[in-house]
VMD Tcl script that draws the C-alpha trace (Angstrom):
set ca {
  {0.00 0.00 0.00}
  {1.41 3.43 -1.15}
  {2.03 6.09 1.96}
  {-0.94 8.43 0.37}
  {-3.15 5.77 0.30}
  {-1.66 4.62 4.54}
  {-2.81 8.54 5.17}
  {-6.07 8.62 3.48}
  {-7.00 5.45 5.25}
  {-5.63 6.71 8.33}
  {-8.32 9.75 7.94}
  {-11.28 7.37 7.26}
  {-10.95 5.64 10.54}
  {-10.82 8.68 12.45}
  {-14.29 9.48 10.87}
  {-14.73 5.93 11.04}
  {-14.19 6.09 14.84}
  {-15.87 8.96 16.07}
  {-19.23 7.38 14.46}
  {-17.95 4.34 16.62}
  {-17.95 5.95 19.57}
  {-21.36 7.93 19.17}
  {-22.72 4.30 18.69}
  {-21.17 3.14 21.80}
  {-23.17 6.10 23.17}
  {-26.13 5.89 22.25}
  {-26.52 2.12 20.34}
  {-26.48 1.03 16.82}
  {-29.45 0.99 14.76}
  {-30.99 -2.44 13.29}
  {-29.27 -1.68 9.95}
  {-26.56 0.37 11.08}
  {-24.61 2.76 7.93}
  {-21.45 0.42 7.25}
  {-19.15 3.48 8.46}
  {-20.68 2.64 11.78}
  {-19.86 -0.70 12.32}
  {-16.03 -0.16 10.71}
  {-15.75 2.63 13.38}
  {-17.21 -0.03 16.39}
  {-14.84 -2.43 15.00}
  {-11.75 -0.32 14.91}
  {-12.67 0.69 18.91}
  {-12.76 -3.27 19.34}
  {-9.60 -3.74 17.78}
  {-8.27 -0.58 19.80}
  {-9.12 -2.25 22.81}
  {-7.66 -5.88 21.82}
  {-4.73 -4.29 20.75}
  {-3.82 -2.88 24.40}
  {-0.87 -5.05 24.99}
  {-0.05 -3.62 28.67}
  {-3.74 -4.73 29.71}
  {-3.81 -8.25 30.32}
  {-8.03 -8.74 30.86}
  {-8.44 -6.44 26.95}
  {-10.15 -9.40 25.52}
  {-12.70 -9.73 28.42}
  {-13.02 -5.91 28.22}
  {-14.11 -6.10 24.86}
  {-16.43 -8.45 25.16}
  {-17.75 -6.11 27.76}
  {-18.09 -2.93 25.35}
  {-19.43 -5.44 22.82}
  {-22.59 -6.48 25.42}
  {-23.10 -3.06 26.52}
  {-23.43 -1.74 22.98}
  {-25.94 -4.24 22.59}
  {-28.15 -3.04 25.65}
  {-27.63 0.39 24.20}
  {-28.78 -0.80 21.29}
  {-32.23 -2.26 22.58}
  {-32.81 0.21 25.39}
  {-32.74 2.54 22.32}
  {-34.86 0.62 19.87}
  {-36.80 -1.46 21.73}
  {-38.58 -4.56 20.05}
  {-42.45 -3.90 19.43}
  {-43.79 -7.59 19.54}
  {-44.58 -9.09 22.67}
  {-42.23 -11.47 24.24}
  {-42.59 -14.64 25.35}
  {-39.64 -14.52 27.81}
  {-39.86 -13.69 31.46}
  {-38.12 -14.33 34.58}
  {-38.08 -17.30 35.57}
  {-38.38 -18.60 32.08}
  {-35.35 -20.83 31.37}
  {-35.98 -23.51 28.36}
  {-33.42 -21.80 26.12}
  {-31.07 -22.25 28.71}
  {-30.86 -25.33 27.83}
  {-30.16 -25.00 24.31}
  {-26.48 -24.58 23.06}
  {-24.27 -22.54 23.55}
  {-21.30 -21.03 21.16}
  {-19.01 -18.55 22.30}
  {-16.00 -16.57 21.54}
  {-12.57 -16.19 23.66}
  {-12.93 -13.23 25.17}
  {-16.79 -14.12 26.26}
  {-15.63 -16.94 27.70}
  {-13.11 -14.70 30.04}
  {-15.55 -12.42 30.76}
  {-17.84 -15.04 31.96}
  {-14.95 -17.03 33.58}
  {-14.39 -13.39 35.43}
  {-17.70 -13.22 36.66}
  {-17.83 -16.58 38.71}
  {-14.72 -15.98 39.79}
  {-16.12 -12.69 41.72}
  {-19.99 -14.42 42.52}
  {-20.88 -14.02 45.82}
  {-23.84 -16.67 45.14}
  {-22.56 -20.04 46.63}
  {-23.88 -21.63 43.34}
  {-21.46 -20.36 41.18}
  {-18.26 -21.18 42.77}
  {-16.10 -21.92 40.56}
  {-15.63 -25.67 41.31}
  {-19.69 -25.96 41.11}
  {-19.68 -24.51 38.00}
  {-16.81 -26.79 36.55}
  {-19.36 -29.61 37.85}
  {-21.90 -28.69 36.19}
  {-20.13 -28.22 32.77}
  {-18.99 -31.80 32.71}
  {-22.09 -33.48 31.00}
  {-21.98 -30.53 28.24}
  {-18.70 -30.49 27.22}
  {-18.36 -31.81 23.53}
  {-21.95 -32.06 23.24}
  {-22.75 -31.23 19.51}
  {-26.29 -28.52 18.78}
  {-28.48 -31.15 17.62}
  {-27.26 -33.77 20.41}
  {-28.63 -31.01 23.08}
  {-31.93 -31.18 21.45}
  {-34.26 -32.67 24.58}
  {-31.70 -33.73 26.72}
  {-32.83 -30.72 29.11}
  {-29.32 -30.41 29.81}
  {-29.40 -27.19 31.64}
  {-26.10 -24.53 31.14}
  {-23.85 -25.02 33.64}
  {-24.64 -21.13 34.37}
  {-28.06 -21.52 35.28}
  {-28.69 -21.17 38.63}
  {-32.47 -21.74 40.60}
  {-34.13 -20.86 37.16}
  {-32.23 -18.10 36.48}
  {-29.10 -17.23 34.55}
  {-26.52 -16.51 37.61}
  {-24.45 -14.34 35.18}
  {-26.89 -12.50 33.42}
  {-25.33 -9.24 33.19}
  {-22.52 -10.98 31.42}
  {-24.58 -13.61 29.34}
  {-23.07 -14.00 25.66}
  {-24.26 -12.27 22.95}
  {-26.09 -15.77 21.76}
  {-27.83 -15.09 24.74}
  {-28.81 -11.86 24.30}
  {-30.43 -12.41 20.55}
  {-32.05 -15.61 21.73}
  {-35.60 -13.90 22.44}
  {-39.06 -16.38 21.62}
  {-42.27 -14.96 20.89}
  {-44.03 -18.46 21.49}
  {-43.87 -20.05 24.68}
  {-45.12 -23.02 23.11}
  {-42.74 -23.25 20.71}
  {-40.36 -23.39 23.39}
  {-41.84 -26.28 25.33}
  {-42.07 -28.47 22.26}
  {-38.46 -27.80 21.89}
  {-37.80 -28.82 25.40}
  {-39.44 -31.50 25.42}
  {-38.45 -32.37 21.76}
  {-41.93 -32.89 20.04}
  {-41.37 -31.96 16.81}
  {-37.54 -32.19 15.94}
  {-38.62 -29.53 13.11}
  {-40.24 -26.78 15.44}
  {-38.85 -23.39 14.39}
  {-38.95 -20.98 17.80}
  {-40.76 -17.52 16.07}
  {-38.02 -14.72 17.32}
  {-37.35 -11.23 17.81}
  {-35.93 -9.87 14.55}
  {-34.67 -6.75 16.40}
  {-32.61 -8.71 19.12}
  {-31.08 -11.16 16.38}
  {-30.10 -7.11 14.63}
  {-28.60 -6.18 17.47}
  {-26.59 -8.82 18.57}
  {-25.61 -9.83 15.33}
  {-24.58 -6.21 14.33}
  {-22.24 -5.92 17.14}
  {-20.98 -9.65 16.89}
  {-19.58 -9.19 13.20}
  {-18.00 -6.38 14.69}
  {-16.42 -8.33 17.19}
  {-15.10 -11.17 14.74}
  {-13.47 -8.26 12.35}
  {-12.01 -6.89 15.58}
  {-10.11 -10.03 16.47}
  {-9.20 -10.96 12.87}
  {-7.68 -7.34 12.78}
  {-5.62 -7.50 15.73}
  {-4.48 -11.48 14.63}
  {-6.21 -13.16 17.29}
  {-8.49 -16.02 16.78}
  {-12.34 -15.45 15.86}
  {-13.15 -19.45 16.63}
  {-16.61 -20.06 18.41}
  {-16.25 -22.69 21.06}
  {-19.22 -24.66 23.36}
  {-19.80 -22.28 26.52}
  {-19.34 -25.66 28.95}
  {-15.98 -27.21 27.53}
  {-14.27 -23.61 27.36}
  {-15.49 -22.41 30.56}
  {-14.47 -25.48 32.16}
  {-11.45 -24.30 30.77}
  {-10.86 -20.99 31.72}
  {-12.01 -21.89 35.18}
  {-9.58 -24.51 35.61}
  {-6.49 -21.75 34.16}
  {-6.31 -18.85 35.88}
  {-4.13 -16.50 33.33}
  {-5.86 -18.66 30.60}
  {-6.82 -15.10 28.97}
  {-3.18 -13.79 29.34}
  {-1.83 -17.06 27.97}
  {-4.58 -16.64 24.77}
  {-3.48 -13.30 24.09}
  {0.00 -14.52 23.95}
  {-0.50 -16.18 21.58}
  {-1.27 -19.75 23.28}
  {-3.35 -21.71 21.52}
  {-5.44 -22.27 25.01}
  {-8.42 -23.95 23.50}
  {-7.06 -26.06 20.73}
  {-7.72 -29.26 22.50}
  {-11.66 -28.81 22.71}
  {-13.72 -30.41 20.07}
  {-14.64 -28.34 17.21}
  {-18.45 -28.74 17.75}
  {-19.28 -25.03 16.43}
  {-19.65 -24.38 12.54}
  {-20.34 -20.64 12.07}
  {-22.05 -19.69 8.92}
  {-20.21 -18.95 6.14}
  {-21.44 -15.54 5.03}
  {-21.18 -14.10 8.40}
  {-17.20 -15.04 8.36}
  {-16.86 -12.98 5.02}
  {-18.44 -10.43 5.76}
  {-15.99 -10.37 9.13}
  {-12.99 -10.64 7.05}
  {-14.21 -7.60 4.64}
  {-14.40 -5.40 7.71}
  {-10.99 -6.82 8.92}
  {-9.37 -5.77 5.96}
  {-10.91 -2.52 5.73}
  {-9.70 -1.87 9.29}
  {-6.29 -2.71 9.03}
  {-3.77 -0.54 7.68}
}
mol new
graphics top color blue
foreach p $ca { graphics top sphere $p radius 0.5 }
foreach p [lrange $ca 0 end-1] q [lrange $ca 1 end] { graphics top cylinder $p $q radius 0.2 }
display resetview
C-alpha cells in the first residue's frame, strides 16, 4: 500500500471512529450505515490491541454487550415477548461462544458471591456438556452449567447468543424442550437477532484485525477451561493456543465469516 493511500485510510478511521464511539453512546441501529460498524470495529480492535492490559479481551467483550443493551434500550422490540423471569428452556439450548466471552464469563464466577457459582460448582456442572454437539442437546434438558435456581446466575454478562435468543411463542419453546417436533422453528425477535448480530460481526473483524483467533467454542468445555487456568486469557493473548484441545463442535455460517474478514481488511492498515 502506497504512503498516500496509509494517510487517506488513516483519515477514514478517524471518521470511522468517532461514528464508533457515538454508537457506543447511544446504540447502533438495526441496519446500522457500514461506516458505523467499521468505526465499532476499529474501537474493538483498539481495545484488543492494548498489549499492557492483560483482561483487553474480556473488556471487549464487555463494550461489545453493553453496545448491545444500548442498542435495545434505544430501539426497543415492538412484539410481545414470550420470555420472562423465571423462564429458562433456552437455557438449555447450546451454547457457542468466543474467547474473550468466555473470560468475561470465567471473570464473573470468579467474583460471585452466590454459593452456586463457585467456581468448582460450576466446573461440575459443565462436565455433562462439554463436547456435546447442537443437535445432540436437542431434549436432553441439559441445563447450562450457568443456570442457577431458574435463572441465569451471570446474566449481566450472558453471551451475545444469549442476548439475541428472544421467543415470541412459549409453546414453541416447550415443544423444543421436550423435543416434540424435531422440526419446530422458535418464532423470534428480529430486532434482538439485529442487534446482537450487528455488534458480533464487529467483534469477529475486531479479532481478525488485531491477529487473534475469531473461533466459536461450546460455553461448557471452554469455561471449564478458563475456570480450571487462571491466566488462561493472558496465555490466549500470547498467543497460546489455550483452546485447541476442545472439540470443534461449532460451525459458524459462512457468510457471516466474510463479511468479518471484509471489515478486517478494511480496518487494518
Amino acid at each position: 500500500m502506497s504512503e498516500v493511500t496509509r494517510q487517506q485510510r488513516r483519515k477514514a478511521h478517524r471518521e470511522y471512529i468517532k461514528l464508533g464511539r457515538a454508537a457506543l453512546a447511544t446504540g447502533l441501529s438495526p441496519r446500522p450505515q457500514r461506516e458505523t460498524v467499521l468505526g465499532v470495529a476499529l474501537i474493538f480492535k483498539a481495545k484488543l490491541t492494548e498489549h499492557s492490559n492483560n483482561r483487553r479481551a474480556s473488556e471487549t467483550a464487555g463494550l461489545a454487550q453493553a453496545l448491545i443493551e444500548r442498542a435495545l434500550t434505544a430501539r426497543p422490540p415492538t412484539a410481545a415477548l414470550a420470555c420472562r423471569r423465571g423462564c429458562a428452556y433456552c437455557c438449555h439450548s447450546f451454547v457457542g461462544v468466543t474467547a474473550p466471552e468466555v473470560f468475561r464469563l470465567a471473570g464473573a464466577v470468579r467474583s460471585s458471591k452466590a454459593g452456586a457459582l463457585v467456581a468448582d460448582a460450576v466446573r461440575a456442572r459443565c462436565g455433562p456438556l462439554k463436547g456435546v454437539a447442537p443437535q445432540d442437546r436437542i431434549g436432553r434438558k441439559l441445563p447450562c452449567p450457568l443456570l442457577v435456581e431458574g435463572l441465569c446466575g451471570v446474566y449481566a454478562d450472558r453471551p451475545m447468543v444469549c442476548r439475541q435468543t428472544t421467543s415470541l411463542s412459549l409453546e414453541a419453546c416447550i415443544d423444543e424442550y421436550e423435543d416434540r417436533n424435531r422440526n419446530v422453528q422458535v418464532p423470534v425477535s428480529p430486532l434482538h437477532l439485529a442487534h446482537a448480530g450487528n455488534v458480533h460481526v464487529a467483534l469477529l473483524a475486531a479479532l481478525h484485525a488485531a491477529d487473534l483467533p475469531a473461533e466459536a467454542h461450546e460455553l461448557s468445555g471452554a469455561l471449564d477451561l478458563a475456570l480450571t487456568m487462571p491466566d488462561a486469557e493472558q496465555r490466549w493473548l500470547g498467543g497460546e493456543d489455550v483452546f485447541g484441545g476442545l472439540p470443534n463442535v461449532v460451525q459458524r455460517p459462512r457468510d457471516l465469516e466474510t463479511v468479518a474478514r471484509r471489515i478486517a481488511d478494511e480496518i487494518t492498515l
